[in-house]
N, C-alpha and C positions, 0 to 999 in steps of 0.2 A: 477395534482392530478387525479388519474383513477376516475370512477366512484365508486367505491363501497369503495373507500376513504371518501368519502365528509359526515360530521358530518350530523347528524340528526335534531338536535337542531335549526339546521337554516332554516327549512322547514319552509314555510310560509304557512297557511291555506288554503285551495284550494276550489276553489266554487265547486264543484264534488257533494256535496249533496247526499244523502242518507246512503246508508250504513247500515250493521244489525250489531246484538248485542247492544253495549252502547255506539257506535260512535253518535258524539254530529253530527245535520245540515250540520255543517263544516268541518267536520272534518270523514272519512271514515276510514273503510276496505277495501273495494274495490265499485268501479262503481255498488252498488247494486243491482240500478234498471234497470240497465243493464241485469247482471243475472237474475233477473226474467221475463223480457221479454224474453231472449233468453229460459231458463225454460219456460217457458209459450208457447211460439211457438213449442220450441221441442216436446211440450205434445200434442201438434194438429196436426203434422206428423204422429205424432205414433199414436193417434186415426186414423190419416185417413186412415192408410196400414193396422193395425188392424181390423178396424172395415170391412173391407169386409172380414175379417173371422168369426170375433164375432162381439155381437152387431150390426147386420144389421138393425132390427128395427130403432133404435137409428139415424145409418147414413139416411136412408132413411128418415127420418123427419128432420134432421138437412141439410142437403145437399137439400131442394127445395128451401133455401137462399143462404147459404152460402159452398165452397168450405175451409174446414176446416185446407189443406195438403197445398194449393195454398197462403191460408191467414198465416198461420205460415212461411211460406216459405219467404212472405213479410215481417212480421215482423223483420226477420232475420236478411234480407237485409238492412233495415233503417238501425238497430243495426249496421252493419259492416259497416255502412256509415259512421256512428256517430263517432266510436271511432278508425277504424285503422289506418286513418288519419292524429288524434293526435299520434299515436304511432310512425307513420312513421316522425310528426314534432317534436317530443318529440327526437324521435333519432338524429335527424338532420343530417343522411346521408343515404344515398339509399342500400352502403352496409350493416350497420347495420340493415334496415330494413329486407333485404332480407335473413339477416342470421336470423332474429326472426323469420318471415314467415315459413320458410322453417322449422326449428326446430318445430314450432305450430302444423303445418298440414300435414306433410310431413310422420312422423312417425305412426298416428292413421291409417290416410289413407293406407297403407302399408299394418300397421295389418289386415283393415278389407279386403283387395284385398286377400290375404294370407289368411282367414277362410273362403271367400267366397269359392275361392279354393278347400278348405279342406272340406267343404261344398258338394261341386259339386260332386267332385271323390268319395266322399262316401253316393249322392245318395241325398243327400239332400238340394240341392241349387240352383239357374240357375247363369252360369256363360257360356252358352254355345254359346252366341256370343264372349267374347274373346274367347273364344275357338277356333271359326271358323278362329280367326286371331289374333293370340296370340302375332304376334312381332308389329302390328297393334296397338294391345291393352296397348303393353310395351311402346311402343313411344309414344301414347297417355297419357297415367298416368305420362309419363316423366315430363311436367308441367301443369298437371291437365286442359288440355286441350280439355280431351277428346269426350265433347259435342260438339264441335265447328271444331272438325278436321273430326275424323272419327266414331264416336258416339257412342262408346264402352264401356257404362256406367254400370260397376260394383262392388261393389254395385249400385244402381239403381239412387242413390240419390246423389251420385256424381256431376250427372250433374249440381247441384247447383255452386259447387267447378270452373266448367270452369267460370263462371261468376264471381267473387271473384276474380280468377286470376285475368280474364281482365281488374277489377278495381285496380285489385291492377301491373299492367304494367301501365297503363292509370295514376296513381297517382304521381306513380314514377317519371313519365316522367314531368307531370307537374310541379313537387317539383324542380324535377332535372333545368326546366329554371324558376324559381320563378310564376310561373301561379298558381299555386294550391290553391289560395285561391279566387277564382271566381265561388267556387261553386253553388253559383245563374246563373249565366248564363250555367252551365253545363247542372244543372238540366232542365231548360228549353229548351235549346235543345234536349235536350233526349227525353223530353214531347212532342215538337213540330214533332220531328221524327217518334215516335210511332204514333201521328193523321195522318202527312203526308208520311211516307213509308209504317205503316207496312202493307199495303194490298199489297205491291207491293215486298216488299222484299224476297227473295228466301230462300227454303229450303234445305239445304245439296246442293249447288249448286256447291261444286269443289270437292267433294267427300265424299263416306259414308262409313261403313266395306261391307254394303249389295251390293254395287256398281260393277260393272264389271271392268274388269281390277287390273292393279296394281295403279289406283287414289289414292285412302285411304294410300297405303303406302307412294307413294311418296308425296303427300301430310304432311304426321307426318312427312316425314324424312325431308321435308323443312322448315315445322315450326317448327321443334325443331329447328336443325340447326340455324335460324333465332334469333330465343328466344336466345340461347343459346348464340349465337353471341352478340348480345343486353344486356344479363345481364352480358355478361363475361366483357365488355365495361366497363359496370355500375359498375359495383362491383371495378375493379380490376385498374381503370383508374380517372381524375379527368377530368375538367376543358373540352374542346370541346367532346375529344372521349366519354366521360361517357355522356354527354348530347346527341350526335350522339347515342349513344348505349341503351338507354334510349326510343328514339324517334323512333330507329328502333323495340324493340320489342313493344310498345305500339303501333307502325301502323300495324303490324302483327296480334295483337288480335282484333282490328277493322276492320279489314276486314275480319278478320275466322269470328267473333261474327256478322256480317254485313249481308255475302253470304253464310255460312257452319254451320248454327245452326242445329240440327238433333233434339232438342226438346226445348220448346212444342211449340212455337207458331211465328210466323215471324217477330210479335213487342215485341216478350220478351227480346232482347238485348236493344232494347233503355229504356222498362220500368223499366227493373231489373237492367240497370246502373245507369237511371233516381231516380231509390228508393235511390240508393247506396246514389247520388252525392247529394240528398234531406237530409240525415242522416249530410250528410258532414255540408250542409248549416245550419243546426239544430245548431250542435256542435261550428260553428263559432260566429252563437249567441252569445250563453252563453258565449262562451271567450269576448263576448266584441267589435269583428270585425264585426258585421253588427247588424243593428238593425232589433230589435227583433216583430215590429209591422211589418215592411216591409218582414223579411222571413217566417212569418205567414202567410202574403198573395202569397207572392210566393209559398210557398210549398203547401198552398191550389189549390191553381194554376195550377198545375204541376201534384198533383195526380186527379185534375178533367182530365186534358188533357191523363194521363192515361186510366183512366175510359172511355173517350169519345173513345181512340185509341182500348180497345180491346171490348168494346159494337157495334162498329161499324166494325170494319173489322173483329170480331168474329161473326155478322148476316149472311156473307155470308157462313159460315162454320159448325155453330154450332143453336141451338136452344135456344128460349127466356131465357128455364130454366138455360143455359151455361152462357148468356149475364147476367142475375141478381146474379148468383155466382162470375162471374169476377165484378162486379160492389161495390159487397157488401166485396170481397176480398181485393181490394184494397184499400176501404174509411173505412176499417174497421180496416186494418194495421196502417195507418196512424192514425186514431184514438185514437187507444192504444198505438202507438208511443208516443203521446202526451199527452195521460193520465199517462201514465209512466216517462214521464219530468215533469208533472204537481206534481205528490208525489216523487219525487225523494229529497225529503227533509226528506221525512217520514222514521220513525225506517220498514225498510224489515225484514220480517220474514229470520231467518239461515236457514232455509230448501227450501226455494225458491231463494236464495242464491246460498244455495249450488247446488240447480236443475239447475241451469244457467250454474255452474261451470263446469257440467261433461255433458251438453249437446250435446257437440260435440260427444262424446263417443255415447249418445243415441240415436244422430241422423245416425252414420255408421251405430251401430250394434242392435238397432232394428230391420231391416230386415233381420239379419240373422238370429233372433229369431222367428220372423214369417215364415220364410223359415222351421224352426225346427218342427215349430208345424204343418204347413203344411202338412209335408212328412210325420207323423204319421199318420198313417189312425184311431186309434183306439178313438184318440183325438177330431173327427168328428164324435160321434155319436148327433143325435139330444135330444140338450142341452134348457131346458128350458131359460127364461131368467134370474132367478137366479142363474143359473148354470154358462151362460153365461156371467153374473156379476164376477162371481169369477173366471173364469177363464182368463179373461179379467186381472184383478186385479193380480193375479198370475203371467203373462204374465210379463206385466209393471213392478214386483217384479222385477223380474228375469233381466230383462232389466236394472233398476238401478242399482242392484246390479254387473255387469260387468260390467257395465258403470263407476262404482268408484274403480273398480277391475283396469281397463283400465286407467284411469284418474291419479291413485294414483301411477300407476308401468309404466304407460306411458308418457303419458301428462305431468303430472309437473315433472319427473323427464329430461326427454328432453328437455323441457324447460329452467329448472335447466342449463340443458348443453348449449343450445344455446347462455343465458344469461354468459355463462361462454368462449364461442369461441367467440362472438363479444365484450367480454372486452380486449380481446386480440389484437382488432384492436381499431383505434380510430376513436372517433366518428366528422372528421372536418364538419363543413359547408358546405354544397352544394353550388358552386358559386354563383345560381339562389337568392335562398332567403337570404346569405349571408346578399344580397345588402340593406344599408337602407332604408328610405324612407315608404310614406305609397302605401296600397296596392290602386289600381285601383277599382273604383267601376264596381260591375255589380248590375244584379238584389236584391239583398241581402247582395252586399257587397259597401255599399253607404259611407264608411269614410274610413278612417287608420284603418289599422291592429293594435291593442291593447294587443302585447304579455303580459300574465303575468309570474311572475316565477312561476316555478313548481318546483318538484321533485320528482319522483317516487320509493318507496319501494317496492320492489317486497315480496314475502310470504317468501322468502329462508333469507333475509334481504341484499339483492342488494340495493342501490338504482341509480335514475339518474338524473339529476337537470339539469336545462336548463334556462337562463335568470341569472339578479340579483334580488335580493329580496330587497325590499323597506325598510328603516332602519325601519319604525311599525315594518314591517311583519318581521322582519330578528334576532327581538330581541324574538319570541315568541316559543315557545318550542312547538311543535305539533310533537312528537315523534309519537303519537296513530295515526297519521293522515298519510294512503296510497293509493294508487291507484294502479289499474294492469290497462295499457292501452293494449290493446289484442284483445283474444277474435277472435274464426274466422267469428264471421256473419252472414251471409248467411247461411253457415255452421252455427253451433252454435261454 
């Protein structure tokens, strides 16, 4: 029976928790409080690119603690630890993951390279490092790479996206030989790497766009090549070559993300895969596979060993007031991580919801809204700060407002489609986790793996089920009851 076959009625209740409108504790519309963190964090980017046009007062008292652009940024990342995970064990195969991924992000990201574009030639945009290496820059966008190759991040913010990949190569690969549920031990490594490399780890060290030579190119033309080879593997193969192909593009992005980072910082690979793989640990909780006093203290764990990594190798670089924005950045993410699982029972507001939903949109193309009002010059006369308020407010109008333009004519309906090309294929077992038995302890993962059943309804009315359902659970009708597992993250 396909997926979008299997009755409704047999859904079992899901611990997913939250939810807006008049979804009961149990029973959801989607991962709500999901959405509002990602809303949440999207709102603190866009303050923070913003506000150094308007509302300077504002940043300049808010930024002597905290980094506003750096801390939503973090947020992100938990987020996309949390749940793409489940998305990827919810599919239960690497190509179905990779046809969802790609359908997610694949097509905003486009759009906004294309207006950035359209932007530039007519005077209003910086787009002028691809410019300077345009097939550079093609190669690089090819798998969103392009922080970690040759550094040709445009829009600007992109550069979040190469890290997203890398986890999500890094994840594959592990699902693909059954590892992936050791994400306590991940995390801590990551942790341990950031205290102990990152003063030592290099910058753009195999090539940049600004670099002499032809490095930068042949550089993309090898990591694609690479990647491509590795997911063609994965996709299109089963049983050793998909695990070979698998393993090869996941050792490709650790060592771009290792020795070729172009921004910002030379322990941002281990912290920002470290957040991811903390997200992971989180999620496995609540399923039931690791206890939940013991990933409490790991992941407190983890993001102190953050904090100690960019407080300390950020003194020789940076100033006291840089060392207490990164400190209050990360323990501050983590924080609302966990305030946000803490009400994830609680009825969510629809509008913060729905701010989650189209945050990916707001997180492109924000900056090319700022870009816009930039280039006007008449728009920079000096504005009181009530003027500044409203145009502020204006601003952020305008921003949602294409953002749901985008969402509603892009995003879900691509999605729509993805979900409709990978039902086309089927979704087998991955040898790896196939295999019975329970999982291996690490730091956070101390007993058996405890799958429950699930099954996912999408918004179009897909759904996808995974497991058996326990004759309780199997006899109870929770038709209201859905989840979107999704979501890019990092990105929002």
């Amino acid at each position: 029976m396909s997926d979008t076959a299997r009755p409704r009625n047999k859904l079992p209740r899901r611990l997913d928790r939250g939810g807006y409108g008049g979804a009961s504790p149990r029973g959801t519309s989607r991962l709500a409080w999901l959405d509002a963190l990602r809303g949440f964090a999207a709102l603190c980017v866009v303050f923070d690119h913003g506000s150094t046009l308007l509302l300077l007062p504002a940043r300049t008292f808010l930024y002597q603690w905290l980094n506003l652009g750096q801390y939503g940024v973090f947020v992100f990342f938990l987020v996309s630890g949390y749940i793409v995970p489940a998305s990827l064990e919810r599919k239960g195969s690497v190509r179905g993951f990779w046809i969802s991924r790609a359908f997610r992000l694949y097509p905003m990201v486009l759009l906004a390279i294309a207006l950035s574009a359209i932007e530039y030639k007519t005077g209003h945009g910086t787009i002028a490092n691809a410019g300077k290496h345009p097939l550079v820059a093609m190669l690089g966008w090819m798998f969103m790479l392009q922080n970690v190759t040759a550094g040709v991040n445009v829009p600007l913010v992109i550069w979040t996206l190469s890290y997203e990949m890398v986890f999500y190569l890094l994840i594959a690969a592990l699902f693909s030989w059954g590892g992936h549920r050791r994400s306590g031990w991940y995390a801590t490594a990551f942790g341990a790497g950031a205290v102990a490399l990152g003063g030592v780890l290099p910058m753009a060290a195999l090539g940049t766009w600004d670099g002499p030579g032809q490095g930068p190119l042949v550089l993309d033309v090898v990591t694609d090549a690479l990647v491509l080879t590795g997911l063609a593997l994965a996709t299109l193969s089963r049983s050793w070559p998909a695990k070979a192909g698998t393993t090869l593009a996941a050792l490709v992005a650790l060592v771009l993300v290792t020795f070729n980072q172009n921004y910002p910082y030379p322990w941002s690979g281990c912290v920002i895969l470290g957040l991811m793989f903390t997200g992971t640990m989180i999620y496995r909780a609540e399923q039931g596979q690791a206890g939940k006093r013991l990933t409490a203290a790991v992941a407190t764990g983890v993001l102190i060993l953050f904090t100690v990594a960019g407080v300390w190798h950020g003194a020789r670089l940076y100033d006291h007031h840089w060392q207490v924005q990164w400190a209050t950045s990360v323990l501050l993410a983590g924080a609302t991580f966990g305030a946000g699982l803490a009400v994830r029972r609680w009825r969510i507001p629809r509008w913060c919801a729905w701010l989650g939903m189209i945050s990916y949109s707001v997180y492109l193309l924000h900056p090319l809204v700022f870009n816009l009002y930039r280039s006007i010059p008449v728009l920079h006369r000096k504005h009181t700060m009530p003027d500044q308020v409203l145009f502020f407010a204006g601003l952020l109008a305008v921003i949602s407002a294409l953002s749901a333009l985008t969402y509603y004519l892009v995003e879900k309906p691509m999605q729509r489609l993805g979900r409709r090309v990978a039902a086309r294929f089927p979704y087998p077992a991955e040898p790896g986790p196939a295999k019975p038995g329970p999982a291996k302890p690490g730091p956070a993962e101390p007993g058996p793996a405890k799958p429950y059943p699930t099954e996912t309804v999408s918004a179009d009315g897909t759904s996808a089920r995974s497991g058996e359902a326990p004759p309780a659970a199997a006899s109870r009708s929770a038709s209201s009851s859905t989840t979107v597992a999704g979501g890019s993250g990092g990105s929002p």
